[in-house]
C-alpha positions as CSV (number, residue, x, y, z in Angstrom):
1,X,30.6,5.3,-49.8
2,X,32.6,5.4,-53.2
3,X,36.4,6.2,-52.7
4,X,38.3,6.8,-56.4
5,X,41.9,8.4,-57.1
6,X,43.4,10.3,-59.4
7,X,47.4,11.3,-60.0
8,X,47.4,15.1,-60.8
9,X,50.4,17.4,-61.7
10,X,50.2,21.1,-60.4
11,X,51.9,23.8,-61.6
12,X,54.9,24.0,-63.6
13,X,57.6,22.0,-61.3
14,X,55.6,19.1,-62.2
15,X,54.8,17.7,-58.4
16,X,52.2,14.5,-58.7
17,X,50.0,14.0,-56.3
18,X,46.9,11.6,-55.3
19,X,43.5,13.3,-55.5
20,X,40.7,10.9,-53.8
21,X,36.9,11.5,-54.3
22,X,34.1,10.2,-52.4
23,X,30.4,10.3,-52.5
24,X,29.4,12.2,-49.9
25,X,25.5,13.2,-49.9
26,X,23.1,11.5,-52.3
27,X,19.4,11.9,-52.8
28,X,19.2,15.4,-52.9
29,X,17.0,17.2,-55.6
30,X,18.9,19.3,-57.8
31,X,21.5,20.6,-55.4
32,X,23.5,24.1,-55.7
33,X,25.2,26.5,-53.3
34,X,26.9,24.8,-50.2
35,X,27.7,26.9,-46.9
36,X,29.6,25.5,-43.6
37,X,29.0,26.7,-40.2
38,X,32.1,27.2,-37.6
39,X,31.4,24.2,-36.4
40,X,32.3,21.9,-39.8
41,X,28.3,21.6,-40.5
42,X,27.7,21.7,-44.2
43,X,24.4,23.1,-45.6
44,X,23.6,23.0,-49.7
45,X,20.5,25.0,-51.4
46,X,18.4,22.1,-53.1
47,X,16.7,23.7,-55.5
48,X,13.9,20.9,-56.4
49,X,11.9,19.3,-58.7
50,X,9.1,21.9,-59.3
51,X,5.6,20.5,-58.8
52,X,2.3,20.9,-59.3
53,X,0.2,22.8,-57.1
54,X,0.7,26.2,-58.9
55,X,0.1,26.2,-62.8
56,X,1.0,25.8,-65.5
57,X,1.6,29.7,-65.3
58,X,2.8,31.9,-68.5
59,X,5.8,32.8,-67.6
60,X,8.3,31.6,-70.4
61,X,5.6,30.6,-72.9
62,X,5.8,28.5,-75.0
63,X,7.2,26.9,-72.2
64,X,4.9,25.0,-69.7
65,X,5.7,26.2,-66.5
66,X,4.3,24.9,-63.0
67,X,5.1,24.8,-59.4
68,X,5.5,23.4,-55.7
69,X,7.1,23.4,-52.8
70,X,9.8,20.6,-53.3
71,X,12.9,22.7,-52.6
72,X,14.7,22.4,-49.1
73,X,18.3,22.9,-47.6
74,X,20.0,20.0,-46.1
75,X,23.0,19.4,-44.1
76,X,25.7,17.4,-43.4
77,X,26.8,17.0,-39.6
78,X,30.5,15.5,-39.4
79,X,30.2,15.1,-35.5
80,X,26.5,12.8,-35.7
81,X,28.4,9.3,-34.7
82,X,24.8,7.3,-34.2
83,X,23.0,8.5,-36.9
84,X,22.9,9.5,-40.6
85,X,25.0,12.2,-40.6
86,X,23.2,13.9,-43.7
87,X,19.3,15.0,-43.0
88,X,17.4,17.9,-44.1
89,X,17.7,21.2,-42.1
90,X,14.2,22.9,-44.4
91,X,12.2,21.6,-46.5
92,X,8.8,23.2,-48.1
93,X,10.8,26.0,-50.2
94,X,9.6,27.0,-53.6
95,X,10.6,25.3,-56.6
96,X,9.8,25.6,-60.2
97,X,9.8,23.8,-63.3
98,X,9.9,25.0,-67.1
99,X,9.4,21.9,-69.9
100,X,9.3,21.9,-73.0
101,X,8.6,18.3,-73.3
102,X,12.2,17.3,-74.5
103,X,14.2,19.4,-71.8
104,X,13.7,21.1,-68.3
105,X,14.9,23.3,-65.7
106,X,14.4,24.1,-62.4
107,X,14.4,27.0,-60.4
108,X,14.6,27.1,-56.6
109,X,16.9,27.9,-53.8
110,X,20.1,28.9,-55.7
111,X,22.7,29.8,-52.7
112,X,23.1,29.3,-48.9
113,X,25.2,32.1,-47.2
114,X,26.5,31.9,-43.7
115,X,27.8,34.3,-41.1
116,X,28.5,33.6,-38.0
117,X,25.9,31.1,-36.3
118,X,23.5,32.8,-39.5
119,X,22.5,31.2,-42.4
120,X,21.0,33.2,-45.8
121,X,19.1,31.6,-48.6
122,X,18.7,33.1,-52.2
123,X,16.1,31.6,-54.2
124,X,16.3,32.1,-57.7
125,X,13.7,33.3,-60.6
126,X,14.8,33.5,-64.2
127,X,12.4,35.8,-65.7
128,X,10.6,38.6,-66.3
129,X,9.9,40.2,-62.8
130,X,6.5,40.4,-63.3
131,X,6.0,37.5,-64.4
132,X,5.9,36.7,-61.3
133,X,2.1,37.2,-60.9
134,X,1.0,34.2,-62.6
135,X,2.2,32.0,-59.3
136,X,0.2,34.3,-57.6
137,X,-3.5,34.5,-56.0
138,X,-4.5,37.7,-54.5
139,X,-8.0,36.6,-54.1
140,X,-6.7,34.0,-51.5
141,X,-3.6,35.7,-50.3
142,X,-1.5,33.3,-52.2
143,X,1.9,35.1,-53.1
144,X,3.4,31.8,-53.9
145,X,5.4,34.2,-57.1
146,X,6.6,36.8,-54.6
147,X,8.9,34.0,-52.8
148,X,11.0,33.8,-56.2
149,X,13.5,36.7,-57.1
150,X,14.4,37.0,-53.0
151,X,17.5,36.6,-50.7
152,X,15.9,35.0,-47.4
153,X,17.5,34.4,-44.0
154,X,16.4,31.4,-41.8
155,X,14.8,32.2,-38.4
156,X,14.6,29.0,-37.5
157,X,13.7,25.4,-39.2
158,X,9.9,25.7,-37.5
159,X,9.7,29.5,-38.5
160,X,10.9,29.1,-41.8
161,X,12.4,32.2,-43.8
162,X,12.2,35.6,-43.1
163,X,12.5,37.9,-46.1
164,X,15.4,40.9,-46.1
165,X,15.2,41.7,-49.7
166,X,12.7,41.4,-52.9
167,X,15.7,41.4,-55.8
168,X,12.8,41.7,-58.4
169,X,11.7,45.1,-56.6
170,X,14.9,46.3,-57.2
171,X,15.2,45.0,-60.2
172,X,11.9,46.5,-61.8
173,X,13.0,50.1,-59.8
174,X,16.4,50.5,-60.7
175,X,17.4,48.0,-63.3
176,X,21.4,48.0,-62.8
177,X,22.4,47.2,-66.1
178,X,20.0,49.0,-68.6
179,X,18.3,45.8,-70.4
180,X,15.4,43.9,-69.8
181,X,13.8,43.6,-66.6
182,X,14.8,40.7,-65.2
183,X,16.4,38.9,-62.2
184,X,17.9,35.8,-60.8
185,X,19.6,36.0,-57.7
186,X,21.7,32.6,-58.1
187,X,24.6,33.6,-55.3
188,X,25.2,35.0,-51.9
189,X,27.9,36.0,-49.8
190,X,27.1,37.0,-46.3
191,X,29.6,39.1,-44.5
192,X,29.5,41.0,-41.0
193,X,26.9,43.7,-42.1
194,X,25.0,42.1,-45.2
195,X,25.0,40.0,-47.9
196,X,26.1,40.7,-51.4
197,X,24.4,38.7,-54.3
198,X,25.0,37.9,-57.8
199,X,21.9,38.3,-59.9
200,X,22.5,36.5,-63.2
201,X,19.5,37.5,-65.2
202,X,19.8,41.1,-63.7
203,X,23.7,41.2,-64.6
204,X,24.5,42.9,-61.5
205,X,26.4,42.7,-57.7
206,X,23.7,43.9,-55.4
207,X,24.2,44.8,-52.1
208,X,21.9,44.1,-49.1
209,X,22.4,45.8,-45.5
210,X,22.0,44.1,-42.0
211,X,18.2,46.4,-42.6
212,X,17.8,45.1,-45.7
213,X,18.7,48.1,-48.0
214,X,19.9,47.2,-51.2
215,X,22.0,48.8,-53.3
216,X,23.9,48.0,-56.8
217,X,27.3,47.5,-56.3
218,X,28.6,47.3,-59.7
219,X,26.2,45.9,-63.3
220,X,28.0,44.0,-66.1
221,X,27.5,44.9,-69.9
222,X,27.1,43.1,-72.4
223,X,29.6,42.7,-74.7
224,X,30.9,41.4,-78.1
225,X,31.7,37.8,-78.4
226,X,35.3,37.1,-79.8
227,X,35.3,36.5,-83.9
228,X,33.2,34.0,-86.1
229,X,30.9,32.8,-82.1
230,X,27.3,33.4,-82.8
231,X,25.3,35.0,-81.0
232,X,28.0,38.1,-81.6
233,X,27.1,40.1,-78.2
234,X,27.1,38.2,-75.0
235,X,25.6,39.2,-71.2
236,X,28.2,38.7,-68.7
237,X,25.3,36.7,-66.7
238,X,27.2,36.6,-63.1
239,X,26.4,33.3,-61.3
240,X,29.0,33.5,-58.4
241,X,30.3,36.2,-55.6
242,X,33.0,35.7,-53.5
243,X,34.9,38.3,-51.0
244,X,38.9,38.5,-51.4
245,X,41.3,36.5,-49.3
246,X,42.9,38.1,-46.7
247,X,42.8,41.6,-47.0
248,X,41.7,42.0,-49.9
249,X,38.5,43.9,-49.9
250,X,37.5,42.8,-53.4
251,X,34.4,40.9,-54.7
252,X,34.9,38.2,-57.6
253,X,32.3,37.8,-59.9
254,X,32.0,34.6,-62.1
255,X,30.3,34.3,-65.4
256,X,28.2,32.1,-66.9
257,X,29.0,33.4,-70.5
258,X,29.2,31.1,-73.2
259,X,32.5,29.4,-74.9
260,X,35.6,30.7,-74.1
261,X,33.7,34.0,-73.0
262,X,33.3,33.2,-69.6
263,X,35.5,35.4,-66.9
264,X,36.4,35.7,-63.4
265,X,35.3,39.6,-62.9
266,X,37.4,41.8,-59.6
267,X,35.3,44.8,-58.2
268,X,37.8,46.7,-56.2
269,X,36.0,48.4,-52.9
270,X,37.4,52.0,-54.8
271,X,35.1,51.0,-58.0
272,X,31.8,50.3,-56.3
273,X,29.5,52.4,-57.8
274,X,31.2,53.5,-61.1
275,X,28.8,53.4,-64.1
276,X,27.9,50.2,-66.2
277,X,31.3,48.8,-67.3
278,X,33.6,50.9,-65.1
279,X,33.2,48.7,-62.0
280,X,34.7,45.2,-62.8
281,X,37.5,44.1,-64.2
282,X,38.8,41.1,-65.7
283,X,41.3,38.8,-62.7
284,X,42.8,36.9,-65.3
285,X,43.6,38.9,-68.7
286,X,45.6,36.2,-69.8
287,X,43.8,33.4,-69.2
288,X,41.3,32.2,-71.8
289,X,39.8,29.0,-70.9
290,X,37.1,29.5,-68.7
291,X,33.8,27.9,-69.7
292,X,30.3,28.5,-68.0
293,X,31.6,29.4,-64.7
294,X,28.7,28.6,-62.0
295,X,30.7,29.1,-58.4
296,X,33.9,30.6,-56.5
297,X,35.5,29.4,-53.8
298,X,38.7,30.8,-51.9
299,X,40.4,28.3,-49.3
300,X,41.9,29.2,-45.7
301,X,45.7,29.1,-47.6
302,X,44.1,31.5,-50.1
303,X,43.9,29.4,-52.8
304,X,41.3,30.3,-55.4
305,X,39.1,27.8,-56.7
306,X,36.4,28.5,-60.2
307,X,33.9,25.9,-61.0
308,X,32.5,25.4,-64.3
309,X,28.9,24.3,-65.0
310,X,29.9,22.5,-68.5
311,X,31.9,20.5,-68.9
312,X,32.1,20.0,-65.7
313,X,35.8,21.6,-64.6
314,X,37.5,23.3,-61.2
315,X,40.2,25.3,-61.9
316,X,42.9,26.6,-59.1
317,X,45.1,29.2,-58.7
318,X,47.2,28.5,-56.2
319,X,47.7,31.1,-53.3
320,X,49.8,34.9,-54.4
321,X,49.8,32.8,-57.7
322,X,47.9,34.1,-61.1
323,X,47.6,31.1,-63.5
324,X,44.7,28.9,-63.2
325,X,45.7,25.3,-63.2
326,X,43.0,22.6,-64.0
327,X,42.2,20.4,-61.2
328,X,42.8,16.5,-62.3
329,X,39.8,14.3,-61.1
330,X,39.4,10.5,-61.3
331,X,35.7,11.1,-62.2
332,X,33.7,13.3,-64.7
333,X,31.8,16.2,-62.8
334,X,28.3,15.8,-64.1
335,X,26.6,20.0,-64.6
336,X,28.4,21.0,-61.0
337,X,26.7,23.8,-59.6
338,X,28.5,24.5,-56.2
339,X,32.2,24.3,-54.7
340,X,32.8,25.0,-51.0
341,X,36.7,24.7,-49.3
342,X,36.3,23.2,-46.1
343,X,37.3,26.2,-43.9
344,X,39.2,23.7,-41.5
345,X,41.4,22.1,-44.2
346,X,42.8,23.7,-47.6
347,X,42.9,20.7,-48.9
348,X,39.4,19.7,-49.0
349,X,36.7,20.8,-51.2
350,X,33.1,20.1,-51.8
351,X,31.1,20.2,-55.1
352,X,27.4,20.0,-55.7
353,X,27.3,17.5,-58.8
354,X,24.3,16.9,-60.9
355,X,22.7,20.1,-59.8
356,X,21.8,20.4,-63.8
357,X,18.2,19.6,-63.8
358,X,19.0,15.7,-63.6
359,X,15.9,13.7,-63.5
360,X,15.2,11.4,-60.9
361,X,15.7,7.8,-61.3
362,X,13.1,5.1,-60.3
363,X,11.9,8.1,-58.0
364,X,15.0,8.5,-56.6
365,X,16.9,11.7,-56.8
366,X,20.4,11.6,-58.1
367,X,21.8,14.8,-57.1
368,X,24.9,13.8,-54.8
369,X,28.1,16.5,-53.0
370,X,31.2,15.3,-53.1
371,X,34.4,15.5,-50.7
372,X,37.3,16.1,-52.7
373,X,41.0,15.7,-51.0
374,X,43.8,17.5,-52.6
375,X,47.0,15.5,-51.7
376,X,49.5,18.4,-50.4
């Protein structure tokens, strides 16, 4: 296990500290969202390496796409003494891949969610809703496409998923935010009496009910990029939801929005439901530094935590503050795609690193978590 240290100032007074980093889950196949049970248990979405048992498909031509079941959840147990602590919890979940020949990316299980003793599972799409069809094969009763575009909860690792809501249904039905029919449901939060989900192709918050209604919360616009940026409109594409801290009864919304264009988005409870634009608003006015955002994380203390996809950056805000402070690491996060504060200790956080659509090495798969520890 790889131990490095950083020294890191926060805030203003100046106060150095010693950050460590350690390696703390390896081999895993794209990872993304993380999720912790009561009991310290960590789970992360792996979103996998695609196959080829479905395909190539047209569904982003000219890009070759195919299909497999390579994507899985795994977990971490801190209380296995004997044993490898890290094993998989699922395996056999969809995955996708789209070349090109020079580049690729993967599409899988985005998100895990948990409530309670429950865990949730969004799996992404990326596309078209119904492009959906050319995974599929009625003529066998093979809806291999209709797993995509869904938020899943897991009955049990021998039952596999059951489905509470078809995101590209709703998509196609109601399209939130007015554009092109679309959906990628890349983010879950899972609360007493639903879950709420970012969908980033969709552009929307999206609500779904303990019996698996779903409603829009609140759609992002597009909008103009700042001067002389090309392309000169921007979509907000959401990656991230979290709930507010304490009693706060907000959801914040990260963006994947390109440059400096990226922001953390607050939907008050009194705003749910306003029309396209009249929903959200922007946490930090001020601040104008975020790039790519791909995942939020709020600690026990209430500190705020925002993850950037590239480069590779967490920011913190520490808790009642409202300044974002860049979090000094002794190693280069490689395309992050998931942060998790350890709900036990504020000081520790975990990150999904190379969850980019990093190729496997020599067969092996080089997606790792990390355990960060924030010196107090």
């Amino acid at each position: 296990m790889r131990l490095v240290a950083a020294l890191v100032a926060y805030g203003a007074g100046q106060v150095f500290a010693t950050n460590t980093v350690e390696v703390l889950m390896t081999q895993l196949k794209n990872p993304r969202g993380l999720a912790q049970f009561p009991d310290g248990t960590l789970f992360v979405a792996e979103a996998g390496v695609g196959g080829t048992e479905y395909g190539p498909a047209p569904i982003r031509p000219p890009v070759t796409t195919s299909g497999g079941y390579t994507g899985r959840i795994s977990k971490y147990n801190f209380h296995e003494k004997k044993n490898n602590p890290q094993g998989v919890f699922m395996d056999h979940l969809p995955s996708r891949i789209d070349s090109n020949g020079a580049t690729a990316n993967v599409i899988g299980p985005s998100d895990v969610g948990v409530n309670g003793g429950q865990i949730f599972l969004t799996i992404g799409w990326m596309g078209g809703v119904d492009l959906r069809e050319g995974f599929n094969n009625p003529a066998t009763g093979d809806f291999f496409g209709n797993k995509f575009g869904t938020v899943n909860q897991v009955t049990s690792t021998s039952q596999g998923l059951k489905l509470k809501a078809d995101l590209g249904i709703n998509e196609k039905t109601t399209n939130p935010d007015g554009a092109q029919i679309e959906t990628n449901p890349n983010s879950v939060w899972a609360g007493p009496h639903g879950q709420v989900v970012a969908d980033s192709a969709g552009n929307a918050l999206i609500q779904v009910a303990s019996n698996g209604h779903v409603s829009n919360l609140c759609a992002f616009p597009s909008r103009l990029t700042t001067p002389n940026r090309s392309p000169d409109i921007t979509d907000a594409v959401p990656t991230s939801v979290v709930r507010g801290f304490g009693t706060d009864a907000s959801y914040y919304v990260g963006e994947l929005a390109p440059g400096k264009e990226a922001h953390v988005l607050r939907v008050r409870d009194i705003n749910i439901g306003k029309p396209l634009g009249e929903c959200s608003e922007n946490a930090f006015p001020d601040f104008h530094d975020f790039r790519q955002i791909i995942d939020l994380a709020y600690g026990p203390d209430g500190a705020f935590y925002v993850l950037q996809y590239n480069p590779g950056k967490i920011w913190r805000v520490a808790p009642h503050g409202t300044t974002p402070v860049e979090v000094s690491l002794p190693v280069t996060l490689n395309h992050p795609t998931g942060i998790l504060v350890d709900r036990a200790n504020s000081h520790v956080l975990y990150v999904s690193n190379k969850g980019g659509q990093v190729a496997p090495v020599n067969g092996v798969d080089q997606g790792e978590v990390l355990k960060i520890t924030l010196s107090p």
